[in-house]
N, C-alpha and C positions, 0 to 999 in steps of 0.2 A: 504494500500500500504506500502512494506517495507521503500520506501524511510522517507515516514511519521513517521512511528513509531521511526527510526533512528535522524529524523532530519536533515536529509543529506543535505546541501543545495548544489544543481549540480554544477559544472565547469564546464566551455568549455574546451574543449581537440581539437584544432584546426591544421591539420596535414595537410601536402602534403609530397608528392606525394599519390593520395587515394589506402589506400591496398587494397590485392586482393581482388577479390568478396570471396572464398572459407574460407578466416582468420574471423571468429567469432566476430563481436562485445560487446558480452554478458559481457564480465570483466569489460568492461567501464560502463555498461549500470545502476547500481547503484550510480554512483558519476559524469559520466561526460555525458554530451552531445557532440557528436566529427560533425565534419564537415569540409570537403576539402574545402579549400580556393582557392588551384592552384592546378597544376600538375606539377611547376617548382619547386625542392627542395631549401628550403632556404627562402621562403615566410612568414610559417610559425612563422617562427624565427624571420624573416625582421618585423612582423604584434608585437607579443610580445616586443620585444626589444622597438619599434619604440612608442607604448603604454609605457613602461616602461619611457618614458623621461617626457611624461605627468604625470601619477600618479605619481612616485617617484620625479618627478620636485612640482607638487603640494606639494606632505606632504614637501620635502625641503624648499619652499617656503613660508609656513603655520610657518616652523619649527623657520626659520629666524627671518618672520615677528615680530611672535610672541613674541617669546625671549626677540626680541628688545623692541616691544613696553611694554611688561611689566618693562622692566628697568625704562624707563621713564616715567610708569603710564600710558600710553595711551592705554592701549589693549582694552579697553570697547570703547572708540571712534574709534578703528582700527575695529573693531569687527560690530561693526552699519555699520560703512562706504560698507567694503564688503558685510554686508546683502541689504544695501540699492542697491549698485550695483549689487549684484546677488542674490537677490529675490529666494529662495526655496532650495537653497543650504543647507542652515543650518549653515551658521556662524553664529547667534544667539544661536545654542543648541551644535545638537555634534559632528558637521562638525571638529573643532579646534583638539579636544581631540581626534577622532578618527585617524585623519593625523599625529598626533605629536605620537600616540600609536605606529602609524604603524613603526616610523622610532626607535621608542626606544625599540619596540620588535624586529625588523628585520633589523638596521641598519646596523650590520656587512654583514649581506648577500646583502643586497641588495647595498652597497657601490660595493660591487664584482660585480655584476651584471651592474654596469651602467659604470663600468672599461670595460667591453665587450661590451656595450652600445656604449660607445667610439669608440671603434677598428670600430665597424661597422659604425660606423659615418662617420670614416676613410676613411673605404672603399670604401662608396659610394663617398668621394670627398667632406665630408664635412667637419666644423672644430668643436669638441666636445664641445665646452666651455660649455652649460650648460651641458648636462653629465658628464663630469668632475666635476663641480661645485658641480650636487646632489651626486655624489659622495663622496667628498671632506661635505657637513653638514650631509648625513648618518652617514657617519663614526663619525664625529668631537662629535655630537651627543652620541652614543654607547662610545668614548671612554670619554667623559668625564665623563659618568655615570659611568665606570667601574674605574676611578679613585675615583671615589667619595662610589665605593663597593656598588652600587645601581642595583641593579638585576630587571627589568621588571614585574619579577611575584610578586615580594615583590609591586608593585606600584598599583596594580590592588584594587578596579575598576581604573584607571585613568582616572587622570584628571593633565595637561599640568601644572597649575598653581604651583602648591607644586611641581612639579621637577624643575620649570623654579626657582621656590625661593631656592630651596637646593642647584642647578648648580652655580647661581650667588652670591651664598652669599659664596661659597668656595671660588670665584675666589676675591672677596671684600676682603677676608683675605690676602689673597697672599700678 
């Protein structure tokens, strides 16, 4: 199978309103799995966005934690504690380093995205503060590395530890 040889792992391409029957699926048919959720525009978006506050609120949260509790030495007993409470997640292995990856490769974008996150929040009548919030450590994140001239690719494989000790030991000088 092409996909195999490729390596391709699928994404969901999740759409409303469903196209016509006559419009070809075949372009998606190597990279996405697609599927009508509704047939009211805006759902689609509403389902994405609405996801977006949970994962990009996790790795925020992951991001913070973490940060902190290496200042004060406590990451390995912060790190049990969450394993003990959620059992197969992988804060033992590479639950930590994969969430903190995601905000130091993609924190400029995805700070934008949870600024839109927001507005829709808005819209429905709610008040943003944690979308604001992930917002506000994506960003904080990406820009401190870019002060510090710390490039993403250059960090690979990562691992959270040696950027949490470059980040904090610049600001120790200050």
């Amino acid at each position: 199978m092409l996909r195999n040889k490729l390596h391709v792992q699928p994404k969901h391409l999740i759409i409303t309103p469903a196209p016509p029957p006559s419009r070809s699926r075949r372009p998606y048919a190597l990279v996405f799995s697609e599927r009508v959720v509704s047939g009211e525009v805006g759902v689609a978006s509403a389902i994405k966005m609405c996801r977006s506050v949970m994962i990009k609120g996790l790795e925020a949260l992951t991001t913070e934690c973490l940060f902190t509790a290496r200042h004060y030495g406590a990451e390995e007993e912060v790190l049990a504690s969450l394993q003990a409470s959620f059992p197969g997640m992988g804060w033992d292995a590479a639950l930590p380093h994969y969430l903190i990856s995601r905000v130091a490769e993609h924190g400029w974008r995805r700070a934008e995205e949870m600024e839109e996150v927001a507005e829709t929040v808005r819209a429905a009548g709610g008040e943003p503060h944690m979308s604001q919030a992930i917002a506000k450590v994506q960003r904080g994140l990406v820009e401190a590395m870019a002060i510090q001239g710390l490039n993403y690719n250059e960090l690979e494989p990562f691992n959270w530890h040696p950027l949490v000790d470059r980040l904090t030991a610049t600001r120790a000088r200050r």
